[in-house]
Structure formats: structure tokens, C-alpha cells
PDB file with one MODEL, atoms N, CA, C and O in Angstrom:
MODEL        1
ATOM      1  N   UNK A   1     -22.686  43.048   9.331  1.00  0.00           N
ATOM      2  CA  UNK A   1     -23.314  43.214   8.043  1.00  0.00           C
ATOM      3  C   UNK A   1     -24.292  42.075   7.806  1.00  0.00           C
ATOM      4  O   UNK A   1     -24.037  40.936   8.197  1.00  0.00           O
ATOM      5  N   UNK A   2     -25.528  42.419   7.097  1.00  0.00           N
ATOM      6  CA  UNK A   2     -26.357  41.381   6.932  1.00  0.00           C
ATOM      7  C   UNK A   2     -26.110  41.210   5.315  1.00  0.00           C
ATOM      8  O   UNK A   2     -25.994  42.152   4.532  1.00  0.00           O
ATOM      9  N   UNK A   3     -26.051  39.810   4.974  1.00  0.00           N
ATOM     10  CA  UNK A   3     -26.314  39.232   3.798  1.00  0.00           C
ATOM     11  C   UNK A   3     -27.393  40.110   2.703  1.00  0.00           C
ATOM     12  O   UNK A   3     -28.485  40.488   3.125  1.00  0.00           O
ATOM     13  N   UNK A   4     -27.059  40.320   1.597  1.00  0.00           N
ATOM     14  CA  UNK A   4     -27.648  40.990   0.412  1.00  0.00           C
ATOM     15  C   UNK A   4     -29.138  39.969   0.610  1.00  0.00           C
ATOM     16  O   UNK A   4     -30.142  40.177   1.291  1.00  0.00           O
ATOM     17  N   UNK A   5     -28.890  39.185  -0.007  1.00  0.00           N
ATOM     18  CA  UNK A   5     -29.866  38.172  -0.457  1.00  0.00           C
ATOM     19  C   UNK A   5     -29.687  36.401   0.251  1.00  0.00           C
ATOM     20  O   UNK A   5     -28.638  35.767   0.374  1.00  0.00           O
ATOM     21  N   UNK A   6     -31.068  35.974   0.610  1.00  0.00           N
ATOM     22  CA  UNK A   6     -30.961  34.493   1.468  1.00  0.00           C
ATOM     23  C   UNK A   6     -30.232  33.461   0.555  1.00  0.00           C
ATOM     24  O   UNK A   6     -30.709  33.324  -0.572  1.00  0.00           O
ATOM     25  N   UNK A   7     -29.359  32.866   0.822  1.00  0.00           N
ATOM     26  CA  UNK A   7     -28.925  31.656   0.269  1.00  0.00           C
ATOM     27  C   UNK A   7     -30.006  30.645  -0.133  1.00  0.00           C
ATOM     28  O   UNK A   7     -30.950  30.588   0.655  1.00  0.00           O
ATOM     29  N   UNK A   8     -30.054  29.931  -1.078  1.00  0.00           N
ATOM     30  CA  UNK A   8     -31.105  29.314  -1.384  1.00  0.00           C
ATOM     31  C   UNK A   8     -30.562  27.750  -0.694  1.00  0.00           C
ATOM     32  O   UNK A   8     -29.453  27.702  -0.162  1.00  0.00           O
ATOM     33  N   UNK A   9     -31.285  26.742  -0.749  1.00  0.00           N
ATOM     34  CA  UNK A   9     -31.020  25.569  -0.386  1.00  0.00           C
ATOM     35  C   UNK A   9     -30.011  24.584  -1.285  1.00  0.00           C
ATOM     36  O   UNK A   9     -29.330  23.656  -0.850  1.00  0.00           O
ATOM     37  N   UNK A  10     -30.110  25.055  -2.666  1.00  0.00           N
ATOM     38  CA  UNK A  10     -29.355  24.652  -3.657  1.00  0.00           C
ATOM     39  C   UNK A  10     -28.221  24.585  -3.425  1.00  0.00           C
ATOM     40  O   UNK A  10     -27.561  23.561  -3.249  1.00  0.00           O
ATOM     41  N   UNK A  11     -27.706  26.195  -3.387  1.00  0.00           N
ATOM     42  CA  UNK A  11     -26.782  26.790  -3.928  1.00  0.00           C
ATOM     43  C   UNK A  11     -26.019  26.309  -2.376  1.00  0.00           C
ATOM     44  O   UNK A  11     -24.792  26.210  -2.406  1.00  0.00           O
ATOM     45  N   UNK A  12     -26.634  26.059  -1.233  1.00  0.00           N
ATOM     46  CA  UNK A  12     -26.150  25.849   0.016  1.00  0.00           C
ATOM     47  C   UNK A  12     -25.674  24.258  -0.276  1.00  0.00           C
ATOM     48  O   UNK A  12     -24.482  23.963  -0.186  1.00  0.00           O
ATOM     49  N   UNK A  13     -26.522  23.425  -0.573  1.00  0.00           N
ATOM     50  CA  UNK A  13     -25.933  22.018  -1.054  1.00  0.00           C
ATOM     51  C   UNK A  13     -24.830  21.926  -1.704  1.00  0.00           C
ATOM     52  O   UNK A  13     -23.838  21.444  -1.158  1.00  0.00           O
ATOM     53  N   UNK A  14     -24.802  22.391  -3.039  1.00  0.00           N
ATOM     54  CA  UNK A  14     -23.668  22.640  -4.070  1.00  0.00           C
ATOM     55  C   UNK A  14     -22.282  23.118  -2.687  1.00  0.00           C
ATOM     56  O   UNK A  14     -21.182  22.639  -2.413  1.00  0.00           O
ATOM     57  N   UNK A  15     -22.792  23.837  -2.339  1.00  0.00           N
ATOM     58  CA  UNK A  15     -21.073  24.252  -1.611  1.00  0.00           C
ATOM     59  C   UNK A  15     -21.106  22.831  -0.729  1.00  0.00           C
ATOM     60  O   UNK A  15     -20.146  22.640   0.017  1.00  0.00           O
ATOM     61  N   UNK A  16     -21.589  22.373  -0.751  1.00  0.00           N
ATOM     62  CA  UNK A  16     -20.873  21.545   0.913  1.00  0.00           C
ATOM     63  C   UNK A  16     -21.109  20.010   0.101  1.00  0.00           C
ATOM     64  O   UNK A  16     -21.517  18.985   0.646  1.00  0.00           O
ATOM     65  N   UNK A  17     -20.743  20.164  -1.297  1.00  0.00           N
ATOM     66  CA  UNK A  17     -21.192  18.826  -2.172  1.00  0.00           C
ATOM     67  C   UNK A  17     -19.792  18.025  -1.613  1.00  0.00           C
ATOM     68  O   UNK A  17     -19.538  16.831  -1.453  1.00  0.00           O
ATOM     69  N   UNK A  18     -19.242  18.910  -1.460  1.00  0.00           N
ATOM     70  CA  UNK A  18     -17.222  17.779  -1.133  1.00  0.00           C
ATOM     71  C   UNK A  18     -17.095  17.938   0.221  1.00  0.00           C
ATOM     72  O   UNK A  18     -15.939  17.886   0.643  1.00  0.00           O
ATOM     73  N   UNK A  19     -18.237  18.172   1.254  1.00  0.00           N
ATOM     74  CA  UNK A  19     -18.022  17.572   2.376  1.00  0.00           C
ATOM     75  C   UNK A  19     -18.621  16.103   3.207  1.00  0.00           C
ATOM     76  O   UNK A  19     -18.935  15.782   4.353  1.00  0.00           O
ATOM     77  N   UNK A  20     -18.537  15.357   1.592  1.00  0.00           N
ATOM     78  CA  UNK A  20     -18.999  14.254   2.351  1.00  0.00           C
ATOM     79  C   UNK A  20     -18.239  13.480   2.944  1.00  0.00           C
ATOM     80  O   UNK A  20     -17.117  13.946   3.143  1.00  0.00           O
ATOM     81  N   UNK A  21     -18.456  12.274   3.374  1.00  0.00           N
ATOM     82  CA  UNK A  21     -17.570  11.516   4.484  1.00  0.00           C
ATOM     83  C   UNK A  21     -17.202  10.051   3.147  1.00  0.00           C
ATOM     84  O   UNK A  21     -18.122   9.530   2.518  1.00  0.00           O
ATOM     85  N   UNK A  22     -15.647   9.619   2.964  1.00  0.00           N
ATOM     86  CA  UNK A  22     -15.528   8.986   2.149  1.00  0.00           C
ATOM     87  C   UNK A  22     -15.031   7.427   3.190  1.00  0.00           C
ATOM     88  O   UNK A  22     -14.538   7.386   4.317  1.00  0.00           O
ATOM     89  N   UNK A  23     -15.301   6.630   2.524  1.00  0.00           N
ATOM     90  CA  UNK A  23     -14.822   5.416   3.421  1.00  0.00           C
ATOM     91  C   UNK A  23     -13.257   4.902   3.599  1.00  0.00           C
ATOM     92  O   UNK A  23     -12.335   5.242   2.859  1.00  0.00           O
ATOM     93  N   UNK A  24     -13.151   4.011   4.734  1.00  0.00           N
ATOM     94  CA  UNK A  24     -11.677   3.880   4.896  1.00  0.00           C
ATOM     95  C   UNK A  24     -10.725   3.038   3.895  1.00  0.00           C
ATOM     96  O   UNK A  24     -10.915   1.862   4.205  1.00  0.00           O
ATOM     97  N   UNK A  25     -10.031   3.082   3.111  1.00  0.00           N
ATOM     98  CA  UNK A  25      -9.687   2.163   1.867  1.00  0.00           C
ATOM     99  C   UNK A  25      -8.672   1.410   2.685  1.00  0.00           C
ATOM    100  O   UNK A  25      -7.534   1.813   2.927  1.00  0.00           O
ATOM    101  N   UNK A  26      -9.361  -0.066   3.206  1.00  0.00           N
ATOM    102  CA  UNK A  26      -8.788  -1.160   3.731  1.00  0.00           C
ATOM    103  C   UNK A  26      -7.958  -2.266   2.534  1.00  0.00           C
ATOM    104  O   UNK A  26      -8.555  -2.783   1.589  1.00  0.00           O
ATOM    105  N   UNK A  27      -6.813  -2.422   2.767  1.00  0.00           N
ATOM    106  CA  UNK A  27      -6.408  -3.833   2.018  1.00  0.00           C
ATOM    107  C   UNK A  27      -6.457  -4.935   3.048  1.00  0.00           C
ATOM    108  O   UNK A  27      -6.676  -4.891   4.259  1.00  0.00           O
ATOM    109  N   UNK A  28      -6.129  -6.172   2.038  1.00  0.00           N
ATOM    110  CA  UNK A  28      -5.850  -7.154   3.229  1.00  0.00           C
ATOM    111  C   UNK A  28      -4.688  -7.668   3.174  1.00  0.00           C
ATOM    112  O   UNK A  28      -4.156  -7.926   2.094  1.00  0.00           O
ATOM    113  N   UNK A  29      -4.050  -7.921   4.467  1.00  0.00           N
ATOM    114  CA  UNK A  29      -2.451  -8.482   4.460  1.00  0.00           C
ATOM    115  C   UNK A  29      -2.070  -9.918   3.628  1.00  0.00           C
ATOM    116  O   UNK A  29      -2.746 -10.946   3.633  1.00  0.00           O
ATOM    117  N   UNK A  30      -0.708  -9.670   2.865  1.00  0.00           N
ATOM    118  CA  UNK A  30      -0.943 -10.584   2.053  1.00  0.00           C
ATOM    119  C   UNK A  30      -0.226 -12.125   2.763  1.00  0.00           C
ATOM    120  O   UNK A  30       0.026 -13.216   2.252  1.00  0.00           O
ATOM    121  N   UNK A  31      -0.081 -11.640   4.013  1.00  0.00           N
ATOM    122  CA  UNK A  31       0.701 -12.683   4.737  1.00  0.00           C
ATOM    123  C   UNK A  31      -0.216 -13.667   5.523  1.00  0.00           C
ATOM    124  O   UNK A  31      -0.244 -14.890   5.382  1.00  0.00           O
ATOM    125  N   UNK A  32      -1.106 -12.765   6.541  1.00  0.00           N
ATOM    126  CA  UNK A  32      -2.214 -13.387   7.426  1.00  0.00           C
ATOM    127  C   UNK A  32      -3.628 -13.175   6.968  1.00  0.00           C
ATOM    128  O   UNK A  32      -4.362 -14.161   7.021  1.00  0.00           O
ATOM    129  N   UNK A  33      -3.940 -12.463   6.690  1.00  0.00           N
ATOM    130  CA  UNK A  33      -4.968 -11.930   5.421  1.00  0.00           C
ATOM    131  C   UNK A  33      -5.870 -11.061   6.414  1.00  0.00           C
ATOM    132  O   UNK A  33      -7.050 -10.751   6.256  1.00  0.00           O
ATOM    133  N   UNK A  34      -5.195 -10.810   7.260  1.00  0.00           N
ATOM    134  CA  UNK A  34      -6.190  -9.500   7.685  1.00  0.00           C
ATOM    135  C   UNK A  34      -6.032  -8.291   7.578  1.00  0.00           C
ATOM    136  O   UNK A  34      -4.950  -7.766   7.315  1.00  0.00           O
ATOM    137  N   UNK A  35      -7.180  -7.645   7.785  1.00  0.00           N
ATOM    138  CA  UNK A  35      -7.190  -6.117   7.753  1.00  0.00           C
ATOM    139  C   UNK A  35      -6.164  -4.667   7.764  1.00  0.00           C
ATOM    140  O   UNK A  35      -5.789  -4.114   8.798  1.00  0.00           O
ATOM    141  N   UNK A  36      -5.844  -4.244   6.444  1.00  0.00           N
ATOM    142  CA  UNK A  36      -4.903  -3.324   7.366  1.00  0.00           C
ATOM    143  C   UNK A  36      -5.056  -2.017   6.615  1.00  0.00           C
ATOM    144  O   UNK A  36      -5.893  -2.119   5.719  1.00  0.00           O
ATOM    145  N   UNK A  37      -4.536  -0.895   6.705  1.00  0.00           N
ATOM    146  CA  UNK A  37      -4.122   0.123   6.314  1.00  0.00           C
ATOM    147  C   UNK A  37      -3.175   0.107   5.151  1.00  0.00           C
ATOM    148  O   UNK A  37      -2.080  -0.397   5.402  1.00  0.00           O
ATOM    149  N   UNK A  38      -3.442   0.738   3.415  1.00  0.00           N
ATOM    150  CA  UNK A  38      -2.308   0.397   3.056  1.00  0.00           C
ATOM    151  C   UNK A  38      -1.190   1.475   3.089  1.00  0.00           C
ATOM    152  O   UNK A  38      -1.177   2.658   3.432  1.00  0.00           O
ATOM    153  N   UNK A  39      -0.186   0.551   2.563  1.00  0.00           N
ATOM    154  CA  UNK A  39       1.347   1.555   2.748  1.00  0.00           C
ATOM    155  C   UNK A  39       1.772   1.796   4.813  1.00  0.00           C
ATOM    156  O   UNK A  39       2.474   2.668   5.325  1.00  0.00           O
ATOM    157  N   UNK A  40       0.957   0.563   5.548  1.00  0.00           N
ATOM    158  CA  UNK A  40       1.206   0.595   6.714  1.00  0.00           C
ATOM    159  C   UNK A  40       1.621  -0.995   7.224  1.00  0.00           C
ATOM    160  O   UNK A  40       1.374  -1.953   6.491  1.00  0.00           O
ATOM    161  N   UNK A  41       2.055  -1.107   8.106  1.00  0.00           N
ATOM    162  CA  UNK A  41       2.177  -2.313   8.973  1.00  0.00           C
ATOM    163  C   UNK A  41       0.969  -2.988   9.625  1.00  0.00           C
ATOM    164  O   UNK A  41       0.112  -2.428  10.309  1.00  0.00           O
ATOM    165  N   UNK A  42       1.035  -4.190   9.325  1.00  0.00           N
ATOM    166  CA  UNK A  42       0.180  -5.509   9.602  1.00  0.00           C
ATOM    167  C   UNK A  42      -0.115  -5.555  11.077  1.00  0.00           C
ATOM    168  O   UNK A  42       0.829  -6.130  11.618  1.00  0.00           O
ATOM    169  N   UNK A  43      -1.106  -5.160  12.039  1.00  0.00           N
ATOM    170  CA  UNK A  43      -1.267  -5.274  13.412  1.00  0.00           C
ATOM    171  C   UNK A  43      -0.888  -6.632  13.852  1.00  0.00           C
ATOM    172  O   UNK A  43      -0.322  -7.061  14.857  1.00  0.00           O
ATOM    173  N   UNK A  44      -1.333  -7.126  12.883  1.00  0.00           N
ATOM    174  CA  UNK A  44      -1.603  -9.079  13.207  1.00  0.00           C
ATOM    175  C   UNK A  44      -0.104  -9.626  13.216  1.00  0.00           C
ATOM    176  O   UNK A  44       0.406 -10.212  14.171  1.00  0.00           O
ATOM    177  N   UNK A  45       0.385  -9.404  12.265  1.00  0.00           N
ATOM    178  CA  UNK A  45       1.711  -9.968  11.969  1.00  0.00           C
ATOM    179  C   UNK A  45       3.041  -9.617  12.240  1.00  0.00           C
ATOM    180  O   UNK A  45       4.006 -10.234  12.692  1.00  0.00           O
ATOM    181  N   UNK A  46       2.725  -7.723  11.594  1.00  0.00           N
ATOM    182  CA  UNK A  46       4.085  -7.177  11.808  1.00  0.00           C
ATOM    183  C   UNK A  46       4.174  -7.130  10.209  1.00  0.00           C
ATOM    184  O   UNK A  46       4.694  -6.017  10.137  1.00  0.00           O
ATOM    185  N   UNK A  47       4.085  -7.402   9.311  1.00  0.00           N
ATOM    186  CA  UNK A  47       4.410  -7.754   7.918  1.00  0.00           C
ATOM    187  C   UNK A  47       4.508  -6.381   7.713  1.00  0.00           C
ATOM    188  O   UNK A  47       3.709  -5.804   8.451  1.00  0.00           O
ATOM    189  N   UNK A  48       5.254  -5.491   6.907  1.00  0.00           N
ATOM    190  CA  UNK A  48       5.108  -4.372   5.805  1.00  0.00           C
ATOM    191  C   UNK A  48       5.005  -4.222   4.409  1.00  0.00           C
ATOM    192  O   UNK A  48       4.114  -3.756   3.698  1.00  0.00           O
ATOM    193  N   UNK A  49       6.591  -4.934   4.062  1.00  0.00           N
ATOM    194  CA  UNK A  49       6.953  -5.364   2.419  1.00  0.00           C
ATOM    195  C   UNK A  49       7.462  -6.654   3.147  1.00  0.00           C
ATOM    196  O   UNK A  49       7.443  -7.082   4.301  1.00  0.00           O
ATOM    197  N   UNK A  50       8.081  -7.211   1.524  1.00  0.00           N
ATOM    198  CA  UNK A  50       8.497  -8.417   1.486  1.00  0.00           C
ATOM    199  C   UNK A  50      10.255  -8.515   2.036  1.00  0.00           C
ATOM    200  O   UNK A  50      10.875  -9.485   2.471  1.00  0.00           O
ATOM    201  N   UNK A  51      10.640  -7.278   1.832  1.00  0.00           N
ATOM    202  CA  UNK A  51      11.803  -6.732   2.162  1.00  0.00           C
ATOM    203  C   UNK A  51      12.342  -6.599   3.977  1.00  0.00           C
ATOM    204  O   UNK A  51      13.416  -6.564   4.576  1.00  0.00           O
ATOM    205  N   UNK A  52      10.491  -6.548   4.427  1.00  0.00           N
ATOM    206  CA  UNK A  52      11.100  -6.091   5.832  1.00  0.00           C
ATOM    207  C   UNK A  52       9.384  -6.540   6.894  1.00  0.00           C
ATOM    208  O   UNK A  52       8.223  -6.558   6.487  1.00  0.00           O
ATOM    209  N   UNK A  53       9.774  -6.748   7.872  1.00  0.00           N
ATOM    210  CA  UNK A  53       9.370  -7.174   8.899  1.00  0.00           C
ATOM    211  C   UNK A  53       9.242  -7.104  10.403  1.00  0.00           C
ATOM    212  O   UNK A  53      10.016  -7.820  11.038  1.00  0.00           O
ATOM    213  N   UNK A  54       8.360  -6.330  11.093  1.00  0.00           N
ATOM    214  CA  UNK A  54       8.634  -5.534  12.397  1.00  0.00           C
ATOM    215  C   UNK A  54       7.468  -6.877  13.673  1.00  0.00           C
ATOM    216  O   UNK A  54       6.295  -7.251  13.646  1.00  0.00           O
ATOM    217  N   UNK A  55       8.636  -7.154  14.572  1.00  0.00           N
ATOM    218  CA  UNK A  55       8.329  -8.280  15.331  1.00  0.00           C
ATOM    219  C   UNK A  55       7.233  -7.015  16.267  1.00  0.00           C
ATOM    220  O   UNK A  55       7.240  -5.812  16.525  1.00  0.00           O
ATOM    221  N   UNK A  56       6.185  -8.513  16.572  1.00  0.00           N
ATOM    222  CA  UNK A  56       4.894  -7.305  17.001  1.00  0.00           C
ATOM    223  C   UNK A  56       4.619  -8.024  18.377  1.00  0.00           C
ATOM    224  O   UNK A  56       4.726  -9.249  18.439  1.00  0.00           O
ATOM    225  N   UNK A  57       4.335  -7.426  19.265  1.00  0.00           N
ATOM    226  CA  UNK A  57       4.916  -7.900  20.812  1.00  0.00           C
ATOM    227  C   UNK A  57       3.219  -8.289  21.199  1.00  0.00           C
ATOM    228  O   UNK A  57       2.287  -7.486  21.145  1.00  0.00           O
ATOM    229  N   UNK A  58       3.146  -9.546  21.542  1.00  0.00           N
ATOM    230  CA  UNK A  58       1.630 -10.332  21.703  1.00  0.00           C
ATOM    231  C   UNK A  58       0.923  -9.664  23.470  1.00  0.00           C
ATOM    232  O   UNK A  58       1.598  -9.127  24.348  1.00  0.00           O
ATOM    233  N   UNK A  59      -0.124  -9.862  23.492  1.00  0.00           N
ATOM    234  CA  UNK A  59      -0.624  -9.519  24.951  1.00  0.00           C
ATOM    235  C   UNK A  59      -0.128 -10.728  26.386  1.00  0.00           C
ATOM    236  O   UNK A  59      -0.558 -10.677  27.538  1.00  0.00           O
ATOM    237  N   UNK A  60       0.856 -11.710  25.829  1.00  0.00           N
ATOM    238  CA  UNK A  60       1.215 -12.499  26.953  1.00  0.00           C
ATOM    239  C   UNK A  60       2.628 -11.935  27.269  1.00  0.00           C
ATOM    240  O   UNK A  60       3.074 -12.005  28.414  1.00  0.00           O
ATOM    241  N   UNK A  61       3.131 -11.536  26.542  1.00  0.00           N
ATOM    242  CA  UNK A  61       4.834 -10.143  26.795  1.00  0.00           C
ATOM    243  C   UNK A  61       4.264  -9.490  27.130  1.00  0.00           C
ATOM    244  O   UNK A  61       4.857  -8.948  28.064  1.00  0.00           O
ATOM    245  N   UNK A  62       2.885  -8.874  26.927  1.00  0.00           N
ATOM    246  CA  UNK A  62       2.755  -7.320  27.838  1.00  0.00           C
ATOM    247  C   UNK A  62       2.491  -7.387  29.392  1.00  0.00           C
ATOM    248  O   UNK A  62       2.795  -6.599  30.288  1.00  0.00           O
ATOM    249  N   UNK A  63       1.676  -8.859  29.415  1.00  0.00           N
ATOM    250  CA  UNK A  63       1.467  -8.596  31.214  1.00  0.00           C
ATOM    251  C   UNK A  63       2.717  -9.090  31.510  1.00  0.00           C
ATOM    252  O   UNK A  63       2.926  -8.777  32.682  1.00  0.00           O
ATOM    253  N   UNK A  64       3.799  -9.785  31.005  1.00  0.00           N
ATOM    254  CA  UNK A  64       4.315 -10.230  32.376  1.00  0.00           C
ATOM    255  C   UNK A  64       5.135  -8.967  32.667  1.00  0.00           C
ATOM    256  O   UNK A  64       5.763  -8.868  33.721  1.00  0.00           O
TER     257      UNK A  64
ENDMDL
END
């Protein structure tokens, strides 16, 4: 089936108005102060909450 009538450029914008690309909402760790994901674990540290703490295995444990 072919389309009644051409979509205009507008009406083509308007639909695809909520497909834009939104940015990553970074916090910073409140332990080491870097970068992280929130409601996630600290790459740097291991930190989560204040409650709890996940030991984070450095690149000199991985080679040997």
C-alpha cells in the first residue's frame, strides 16, 4: 500500500522529537572521588554504601 499523503518534514521531526540521545548521569565517588555510575560500585575503590564494601582485585593480582 502506498501512503495517502507525503509526510511533511515537521510532522516527521515532531515524531522522532524523544529520540534524542540523553547524556550519561555520572556521580562522583564519595570515597576516592572518581567517576562512577550511580546506585553502582566504585571501579577505583570498590566503595558502594557506607554499609558495605567490595574488595576490587588491582592489575598486579591479575598477572601473577
Amino acid at each position: 500500500m502506498l501512503p495517502v499523503a507525503r509526510t511533511s518534514k515537521s510532522r516527521k521531526n515532531m515524531r522522532r522529537a524523544h529520540h534524542a540521545l540523553e547524556p550519561i548521569n555520572m556521580h562522583e565517588c564519595p570515597r576516592c572521588g572518581q567517576t562512577k555510575l550511580p546506585h553502582r560500585m566504585c571501579g577505583a575503590c570498590g566503595f558502594v554504601n557506607s554499609r558495605l564494601s567490595v574488595p576490587v582485585e588491582t592489575k598486579e593480582k591479575q598477572e601473577k
